[in-house]
C-alpha atoms as one frame of an Amber mdcrd trajectory, in Angstrom:
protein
   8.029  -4.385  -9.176   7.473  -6.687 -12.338   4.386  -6.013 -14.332   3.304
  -9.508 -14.122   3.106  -9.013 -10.106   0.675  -6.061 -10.754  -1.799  -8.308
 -13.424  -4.885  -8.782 -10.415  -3.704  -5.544  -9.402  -4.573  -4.093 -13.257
  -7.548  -6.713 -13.985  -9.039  -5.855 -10.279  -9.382  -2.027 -11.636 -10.805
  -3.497 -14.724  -7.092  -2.483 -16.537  -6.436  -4.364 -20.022  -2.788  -2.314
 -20.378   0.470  -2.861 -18.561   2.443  -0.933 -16.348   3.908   1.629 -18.419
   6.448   2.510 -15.243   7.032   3.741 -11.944   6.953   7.273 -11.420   9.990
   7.271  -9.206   8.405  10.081  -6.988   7.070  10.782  -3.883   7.944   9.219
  -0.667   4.976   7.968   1.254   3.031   5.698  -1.636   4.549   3.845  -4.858
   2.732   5.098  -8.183   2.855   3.625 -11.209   1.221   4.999 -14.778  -1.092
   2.663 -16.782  -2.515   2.785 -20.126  -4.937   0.549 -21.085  -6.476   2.993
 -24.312  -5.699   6.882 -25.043  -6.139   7.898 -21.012  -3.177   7.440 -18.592
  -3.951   6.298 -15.097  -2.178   6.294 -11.957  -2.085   3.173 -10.140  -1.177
   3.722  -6.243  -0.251   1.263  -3.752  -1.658   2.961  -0.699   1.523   2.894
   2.211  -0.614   1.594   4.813   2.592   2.058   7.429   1.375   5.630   7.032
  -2.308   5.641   6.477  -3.659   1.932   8.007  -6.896   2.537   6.850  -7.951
   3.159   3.287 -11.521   2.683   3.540 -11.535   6.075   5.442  -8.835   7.546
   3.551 -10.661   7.138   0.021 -13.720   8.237   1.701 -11.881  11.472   2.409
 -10.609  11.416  -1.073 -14.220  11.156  -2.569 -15.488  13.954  -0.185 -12.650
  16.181  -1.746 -13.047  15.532  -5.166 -17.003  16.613  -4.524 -16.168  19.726
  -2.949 -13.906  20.701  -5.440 -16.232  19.970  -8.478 -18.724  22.268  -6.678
 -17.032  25.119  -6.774 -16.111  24.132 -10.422 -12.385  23.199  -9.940 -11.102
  19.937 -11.630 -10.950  17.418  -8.392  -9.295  13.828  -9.677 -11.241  11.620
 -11.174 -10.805   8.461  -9.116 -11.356   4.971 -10.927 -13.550   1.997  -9.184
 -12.657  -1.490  -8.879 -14.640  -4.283 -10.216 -16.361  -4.721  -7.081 -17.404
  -0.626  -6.873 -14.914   0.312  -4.309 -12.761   3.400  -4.522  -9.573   1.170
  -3.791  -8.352  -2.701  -3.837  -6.750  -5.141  -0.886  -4.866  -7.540  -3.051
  -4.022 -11.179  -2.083  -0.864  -9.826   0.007  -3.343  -7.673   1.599  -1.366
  -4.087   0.165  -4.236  -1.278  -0.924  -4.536  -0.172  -4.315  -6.360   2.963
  -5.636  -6.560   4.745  -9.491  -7.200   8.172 -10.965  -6.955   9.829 -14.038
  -3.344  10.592 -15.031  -3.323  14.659 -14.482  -0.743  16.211 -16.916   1.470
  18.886 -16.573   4.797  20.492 -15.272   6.044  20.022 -11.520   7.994  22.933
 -10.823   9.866  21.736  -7.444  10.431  25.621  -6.510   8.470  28.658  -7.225
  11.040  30.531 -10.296   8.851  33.654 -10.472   6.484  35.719  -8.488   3.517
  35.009 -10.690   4.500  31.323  -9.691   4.121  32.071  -5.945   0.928  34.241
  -6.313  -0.299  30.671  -8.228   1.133  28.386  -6.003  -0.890  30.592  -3.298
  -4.254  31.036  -5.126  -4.554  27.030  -6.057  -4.396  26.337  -1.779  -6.674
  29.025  -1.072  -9.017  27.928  -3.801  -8.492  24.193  -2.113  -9.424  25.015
   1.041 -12.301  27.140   0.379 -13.715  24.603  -1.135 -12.981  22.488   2.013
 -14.631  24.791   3.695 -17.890  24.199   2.767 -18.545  21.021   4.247 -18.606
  20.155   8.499 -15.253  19.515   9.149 -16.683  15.898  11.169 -17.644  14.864
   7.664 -13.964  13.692   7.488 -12.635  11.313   9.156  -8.920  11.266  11.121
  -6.765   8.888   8.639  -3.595   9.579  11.109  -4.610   9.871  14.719  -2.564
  12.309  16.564  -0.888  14.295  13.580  -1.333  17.443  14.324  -1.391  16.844
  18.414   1.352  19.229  19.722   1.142  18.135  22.914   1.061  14.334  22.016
   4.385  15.097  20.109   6.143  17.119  22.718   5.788  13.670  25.343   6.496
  11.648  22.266   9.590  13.840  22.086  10.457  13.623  25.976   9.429   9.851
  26.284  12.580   9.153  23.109  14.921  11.590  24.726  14.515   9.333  28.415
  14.493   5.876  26.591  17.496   7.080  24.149  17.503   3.512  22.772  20.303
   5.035  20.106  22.217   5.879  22.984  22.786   9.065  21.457  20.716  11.731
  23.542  24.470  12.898  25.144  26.051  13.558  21.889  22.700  15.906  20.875
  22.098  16.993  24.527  22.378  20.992  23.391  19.548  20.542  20.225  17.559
  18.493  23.289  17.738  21.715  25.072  17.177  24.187  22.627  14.111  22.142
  21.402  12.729  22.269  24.955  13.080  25.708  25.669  11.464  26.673  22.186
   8.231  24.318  23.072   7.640  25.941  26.646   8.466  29.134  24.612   5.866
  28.533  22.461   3.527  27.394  25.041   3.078  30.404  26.849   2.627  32.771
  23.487  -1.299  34.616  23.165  -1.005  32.630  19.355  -0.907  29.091  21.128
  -3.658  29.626  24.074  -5.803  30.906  20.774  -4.891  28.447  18.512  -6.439
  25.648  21.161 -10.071  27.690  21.094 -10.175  28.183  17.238 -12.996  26.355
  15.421 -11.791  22.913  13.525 -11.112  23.551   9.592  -9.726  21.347   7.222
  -6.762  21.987   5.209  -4.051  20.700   3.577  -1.234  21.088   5.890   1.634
  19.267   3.200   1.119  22.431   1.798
């Protein structure tokens, strides 16, 4: 994307720099790094395939940052538009959302154990913090994400249609698949996992 496509992008986030470049990472959003002064920012374009609504998913955002800052962590420091929103709908109707450019290394693997135990401690620390909040203060960004059951008929509804017409080439992986879900259906871990309380976590992790 040319800078000059992102200019009401930048001047609706109150941005007097240009698009230093595209991060080239991650595979659900595209990022880009600003720099309008001495402070880097990230600008986002929200993939609204993924999450459709980013009124509730900045919401969520802001409701993170706060419990992290509570328990004195360093949450991200989102920037406003103009109009005081935590994100932007451009003319082409695509989302847009800022924060403070975090710096650092990204290690893709853990190389040592102290990296692990680190790794480990930062999503504990996370979702303590979560933690302290009613998890109905959130709202559901992706409906059905973490529905088993929703995803075992998606699964069984795809294997009947087989629009690839492909299902008899992979017909031993079908079967495998379905005799590891009713496998897993019948476990003590499964039947509990339905009556456990509602938390919120980060399940990328």
């Amino acid at each position: 994307m040319q800078s000059s496509a992102l200019e009401p992008v930048l001047a609706a986030f109150d941005f007097g720099g240009a698009v230093l470049s595209s991060t080239g990472m991650g595979h659900i959003h595209d990022t880009f790094v600003v720099a309008p002064d001495a402070q880097r920012w990230v600008l986002q374009r929200i993939n609204l395939g993924v999450m459709g609504d980013p009124a509730r998913l900045m919401a969520n955002a802001l409701l993170t940052s706060a419990c992290v800052a509570a328990v004195g962590g360093a949450p991200l420091d989102y920037r406003r538009a103009r109009d005081g929103e935590p994100f932007h709908v451009d003319d082409h109707g695509a989302a847009w959302r800022s924060y403070a450019y975090v710096t650092g290394e990204i290690t893709a693997r853990p190389e040592r154990a102290d990296d692990a135990r680190a790794i480990g401690y930062g999503f504990g620390a996370f979702d303590s913090a979560l933690a302290m909040r009613d998890p109905a203060d959130w709202h559901t960004v992706i409906e059905g994400y973490h529905d088993h059951e929703r995803r075992f008929t998606d699964l069984t509804a795809a294997v009947s249609a087989d629009v690839a017409d492909r299902g008899s080439s992979c017909s031993a992986d079908i079967d495998a698949v379905h005799e590891l879900i009713e496998a897993v259906r019948v476990t003590e871990e499964y039947a509990a996992w339905h009556e456990a309380p509602r938390r919120i976590a980060h399940h990328d992790a």
